[in-house]
C-alpha positions as CSV (number, residue, x, y, z in Angstrom):
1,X,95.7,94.4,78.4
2,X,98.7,92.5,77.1
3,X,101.7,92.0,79.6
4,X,104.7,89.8,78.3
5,X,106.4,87.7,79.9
6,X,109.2,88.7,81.4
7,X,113.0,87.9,82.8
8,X,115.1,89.1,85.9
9,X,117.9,90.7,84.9
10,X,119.6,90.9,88.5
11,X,119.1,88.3,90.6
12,X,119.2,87.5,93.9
13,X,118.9,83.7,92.8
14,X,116.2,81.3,93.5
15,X,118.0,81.4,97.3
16,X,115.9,84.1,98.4
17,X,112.6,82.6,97.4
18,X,113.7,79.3,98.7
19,X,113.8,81.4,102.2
20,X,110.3,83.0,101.6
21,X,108.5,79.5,101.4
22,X,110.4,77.8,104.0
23,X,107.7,77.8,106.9
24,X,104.9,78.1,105.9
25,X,101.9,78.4,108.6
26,X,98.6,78.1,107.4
27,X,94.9,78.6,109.4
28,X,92.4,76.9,108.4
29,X,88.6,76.7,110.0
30,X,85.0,75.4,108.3
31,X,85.1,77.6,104.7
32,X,86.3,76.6,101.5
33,X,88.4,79.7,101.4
34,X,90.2,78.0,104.4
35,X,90.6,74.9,102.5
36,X,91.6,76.6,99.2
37,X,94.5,78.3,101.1
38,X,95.7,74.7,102.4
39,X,96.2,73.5,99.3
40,X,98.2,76.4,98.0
41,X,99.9,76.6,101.0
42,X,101.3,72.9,100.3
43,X,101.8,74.1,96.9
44,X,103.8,76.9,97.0
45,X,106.1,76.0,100.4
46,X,109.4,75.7,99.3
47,X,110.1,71.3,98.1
48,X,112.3,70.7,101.3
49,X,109.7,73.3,103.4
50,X,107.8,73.2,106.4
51,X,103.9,73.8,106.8
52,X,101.8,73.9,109.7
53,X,98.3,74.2,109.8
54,X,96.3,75.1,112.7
55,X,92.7,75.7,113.2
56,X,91.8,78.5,116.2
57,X,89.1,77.5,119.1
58,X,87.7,81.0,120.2
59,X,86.6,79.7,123.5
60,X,86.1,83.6,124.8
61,X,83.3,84.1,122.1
62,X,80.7,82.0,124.2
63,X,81.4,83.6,127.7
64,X,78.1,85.6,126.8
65,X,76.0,82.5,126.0
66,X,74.6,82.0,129.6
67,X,73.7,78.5,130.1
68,X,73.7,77.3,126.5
69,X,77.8,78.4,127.2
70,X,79.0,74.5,127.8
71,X,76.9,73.5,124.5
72,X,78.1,76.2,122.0
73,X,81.7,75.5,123.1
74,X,81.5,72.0,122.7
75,X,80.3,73.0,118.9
76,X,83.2,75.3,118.6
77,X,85.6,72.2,119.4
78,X,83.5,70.4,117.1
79,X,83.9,72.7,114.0
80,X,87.4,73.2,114.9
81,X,88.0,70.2,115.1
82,X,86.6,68.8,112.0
83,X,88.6,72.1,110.1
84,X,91.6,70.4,110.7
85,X,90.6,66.3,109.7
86,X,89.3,68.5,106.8
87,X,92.9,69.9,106.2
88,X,94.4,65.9,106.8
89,X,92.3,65.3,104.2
90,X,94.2,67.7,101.5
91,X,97.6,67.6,102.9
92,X,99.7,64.2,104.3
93,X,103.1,65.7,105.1
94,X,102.1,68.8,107.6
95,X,102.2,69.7,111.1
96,X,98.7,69.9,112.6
97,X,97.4,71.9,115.5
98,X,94.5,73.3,117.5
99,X,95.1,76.6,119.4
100,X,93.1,78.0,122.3
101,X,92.5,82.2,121.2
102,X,91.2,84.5,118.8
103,X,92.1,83.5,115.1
104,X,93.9,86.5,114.2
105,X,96.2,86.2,117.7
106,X,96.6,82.7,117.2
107,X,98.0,83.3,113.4
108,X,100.3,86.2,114.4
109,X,101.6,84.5,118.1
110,X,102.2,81.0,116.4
111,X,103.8,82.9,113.2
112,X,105.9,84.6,115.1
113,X,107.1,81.2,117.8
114,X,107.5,79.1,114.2
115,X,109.5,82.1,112.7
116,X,106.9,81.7,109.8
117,X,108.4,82.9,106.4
118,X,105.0,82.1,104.6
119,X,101.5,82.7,106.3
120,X,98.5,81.7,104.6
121,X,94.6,82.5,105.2
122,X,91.6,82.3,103.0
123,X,89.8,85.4,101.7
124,X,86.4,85.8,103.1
125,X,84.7,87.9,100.9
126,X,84.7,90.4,103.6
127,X,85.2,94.1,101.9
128,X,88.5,95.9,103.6
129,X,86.5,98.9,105.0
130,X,84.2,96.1,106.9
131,X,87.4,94.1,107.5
132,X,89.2,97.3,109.1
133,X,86.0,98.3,110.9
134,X,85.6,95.0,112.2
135,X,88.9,93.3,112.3
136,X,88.6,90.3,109.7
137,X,91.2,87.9,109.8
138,X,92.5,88.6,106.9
139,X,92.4,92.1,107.5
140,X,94.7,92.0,110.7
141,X,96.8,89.4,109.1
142,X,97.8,91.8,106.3
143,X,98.7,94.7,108.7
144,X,100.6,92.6,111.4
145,X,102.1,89.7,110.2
146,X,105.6,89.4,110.3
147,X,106.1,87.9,107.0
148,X,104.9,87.1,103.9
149,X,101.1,86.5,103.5
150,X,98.9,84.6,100.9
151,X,95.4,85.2,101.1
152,X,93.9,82.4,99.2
153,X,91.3,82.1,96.9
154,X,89.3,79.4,95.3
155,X,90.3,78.0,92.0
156,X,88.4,76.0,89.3
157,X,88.5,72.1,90.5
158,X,90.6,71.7,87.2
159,X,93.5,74.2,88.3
160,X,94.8,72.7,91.6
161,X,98.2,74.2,90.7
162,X,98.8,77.7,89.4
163,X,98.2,78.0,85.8
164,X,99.3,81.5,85.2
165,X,101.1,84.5,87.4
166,X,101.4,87.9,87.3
167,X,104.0,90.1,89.3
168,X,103.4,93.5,90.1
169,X,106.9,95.6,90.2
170,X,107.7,99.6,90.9
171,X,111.5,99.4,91.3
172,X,111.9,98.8,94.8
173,X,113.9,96.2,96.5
174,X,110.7,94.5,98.1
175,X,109.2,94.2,94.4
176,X,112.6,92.6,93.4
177,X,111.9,90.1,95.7
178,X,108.4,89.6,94.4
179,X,109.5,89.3,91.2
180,X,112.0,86.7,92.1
181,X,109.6,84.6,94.2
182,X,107.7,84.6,90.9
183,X,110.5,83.6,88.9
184,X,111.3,80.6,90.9
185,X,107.8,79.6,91.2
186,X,107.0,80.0,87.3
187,X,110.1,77.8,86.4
188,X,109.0,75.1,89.1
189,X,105.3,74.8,87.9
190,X,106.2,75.7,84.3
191,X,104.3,78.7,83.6
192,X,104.7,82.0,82.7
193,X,105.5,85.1,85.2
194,X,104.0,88.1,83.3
195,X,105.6,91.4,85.3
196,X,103.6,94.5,85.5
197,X,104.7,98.1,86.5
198,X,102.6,101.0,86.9
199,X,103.6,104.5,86.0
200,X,102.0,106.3,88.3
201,X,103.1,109.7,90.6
202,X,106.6,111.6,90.8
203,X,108.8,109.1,92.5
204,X,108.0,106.4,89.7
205,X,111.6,105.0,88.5
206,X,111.5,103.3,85.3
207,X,115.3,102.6,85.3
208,X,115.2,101.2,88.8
209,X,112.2,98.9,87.1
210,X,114.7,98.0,84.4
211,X,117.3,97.0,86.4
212,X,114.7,94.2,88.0
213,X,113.4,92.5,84.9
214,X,113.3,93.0,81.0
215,X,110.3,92.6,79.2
216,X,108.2,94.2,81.5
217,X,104.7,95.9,80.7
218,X,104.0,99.6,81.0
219,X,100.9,101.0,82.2
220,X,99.4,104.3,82.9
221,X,97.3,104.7,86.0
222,X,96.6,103.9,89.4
223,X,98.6,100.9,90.9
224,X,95.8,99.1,92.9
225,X,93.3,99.0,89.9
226,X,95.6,98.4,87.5
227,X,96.8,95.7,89.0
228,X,93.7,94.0,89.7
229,X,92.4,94.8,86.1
230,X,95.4,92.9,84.8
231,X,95.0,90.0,87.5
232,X,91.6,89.5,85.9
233,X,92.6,86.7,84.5
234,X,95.7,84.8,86.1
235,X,95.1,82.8,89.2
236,X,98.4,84.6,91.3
237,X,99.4,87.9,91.8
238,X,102.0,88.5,93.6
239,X,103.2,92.0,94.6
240,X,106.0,93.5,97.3
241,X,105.1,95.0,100.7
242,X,107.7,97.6,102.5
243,X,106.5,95.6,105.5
244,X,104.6,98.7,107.5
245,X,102.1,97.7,110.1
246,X,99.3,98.5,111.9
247,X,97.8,102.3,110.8
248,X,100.7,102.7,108.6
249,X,99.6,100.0,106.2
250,X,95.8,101.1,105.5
251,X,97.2,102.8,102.5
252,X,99.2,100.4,101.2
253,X,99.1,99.2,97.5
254,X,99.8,95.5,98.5
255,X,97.2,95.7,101.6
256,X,94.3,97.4,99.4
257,X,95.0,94.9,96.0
258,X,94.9,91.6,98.5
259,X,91.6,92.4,99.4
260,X,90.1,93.9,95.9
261,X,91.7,90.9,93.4
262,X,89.8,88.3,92.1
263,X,92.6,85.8,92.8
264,X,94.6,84.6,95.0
265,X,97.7,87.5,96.1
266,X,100.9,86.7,97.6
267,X,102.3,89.7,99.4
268,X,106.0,89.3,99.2
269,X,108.0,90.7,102.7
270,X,112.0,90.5,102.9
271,X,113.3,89.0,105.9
272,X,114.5,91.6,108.0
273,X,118.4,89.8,107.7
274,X,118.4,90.3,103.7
């Protein structure tokens, strides 16, 4: 599949993506997923942005363990703990924390005190039926976060910056402000931003898509595999979200393609003011 690089052709300037990657919160525990999303986190915030990292101590998860409690909390400190000199290690000029709760809580409470523009987790490998089931991180994240999310990926030791994007677009405003966070972020890292829209049901609007971006590539099919397929081999992908949550978002496009890519997927929400 062949996508060419495209250009906006209305733009809301660089201005709004320079208010996506403002503040940019970031959790981080004991994986390399964790890790991976630190260093894109610091990558992609915004040159004069914010980023806080904080790593979650789940103190309620040992209330079961009876007298081995006191121990397997002090491990949990431990690990948390050591998640975050691990983070120090990647990132100098950041805010760190440790929070007492749940991961998930922690994320959406702290996003939410910060006013976070940017929230970044790592991907688990956790399948999204599993994650819905059983309320993966990265799961909840996706369906309550009150802005824009990155789940994070792991890239080759060689690529620590983004070598290649690709920007899925259907014509709506939230996909123009994908495709303009792409822009901005292809022009600082000098790369390309490929844009991608897929024809697919009654209510696609190819003049709305036109009126986004020119050169953009056509395709036939369903959005959420089609968009993955194309991903295949860019390390970004970055698509729109109307911002729905909680059962509402199940079916999303942008909810189902963060879980099922093979990179790293930046889920681009307006702020509610714009």
């Amino acid at each position: 599949m062949t996508i060419p690089s495209g250009r906006l052709n209305s733009r809301t300037g660089s201005g709004l993506a320079h208010t996506l990657l403002q503040r940019v919160l970031c959790g981080v525990d004991s994986t390399p997923q964790s890790l991976a999303a630190v260093r894109q986190a610091a990558q992609l915030r915004a040159t004069d942005g914010d980023l806080t990292i904080i790593s979650a101590l789940d103190s309620g998860s040992t209330a079961q363990a009876g007298w081995v409690a006191t121990h397997a909390a002090a491990g949990l400190r431990a690990e948390a703990e050591s998640a975050l000199a691990g983070a120090q290690t990647l990132v100098a000029d950041a805010a760190f924390r440790l929070v007492e709760g749940r991961p998930d809580q922690v994320l959406i409470a702290e996003a939410k005190r910060l006013d976070a523009t940017l929230m970044a987790v790592g991907a688990h490998g956790i399948s999204r039926p599993i994650g819905i089931a059983l309320g993966s991180v990265t799961t909840i994240v996706l369906h309550e976060a009150p802005c824009s999310v990155l789940v994070a990926r792991e890239r080759p030791a060689t690529e620590d910056l983004p070598c290649s994007l690709i920007v899925g677009i259907d014509g709506s405003p939230e996909s123009a402000a994908a495709a303009d966070v792409a822009f901005a972020l292809a022009k600082r890292f000098e790369i390309e931003a490929r844009l991608l829209a897929v024809r697919h049901g009654k209510d696609f609007d190819q003049s709305a898509v036109n009126a986004i971006a020119e050169d953009v590539g056509f395709e036939d099919g369903k959005p959420v595999e089609t968009l993955v397929a194309a991903a295949e081999p860019s390390d970004l992908l970055i698509v729109g979200s109307r911002g729905l949550h909680g059962i509402r978002a199940l079916g999303s496009v942008s909810e189902r393609v963060a879980h099922k890519a093979r990179c790293s997927v930046l889920v681009v929400r307006r702020p509610k003011a714009l």
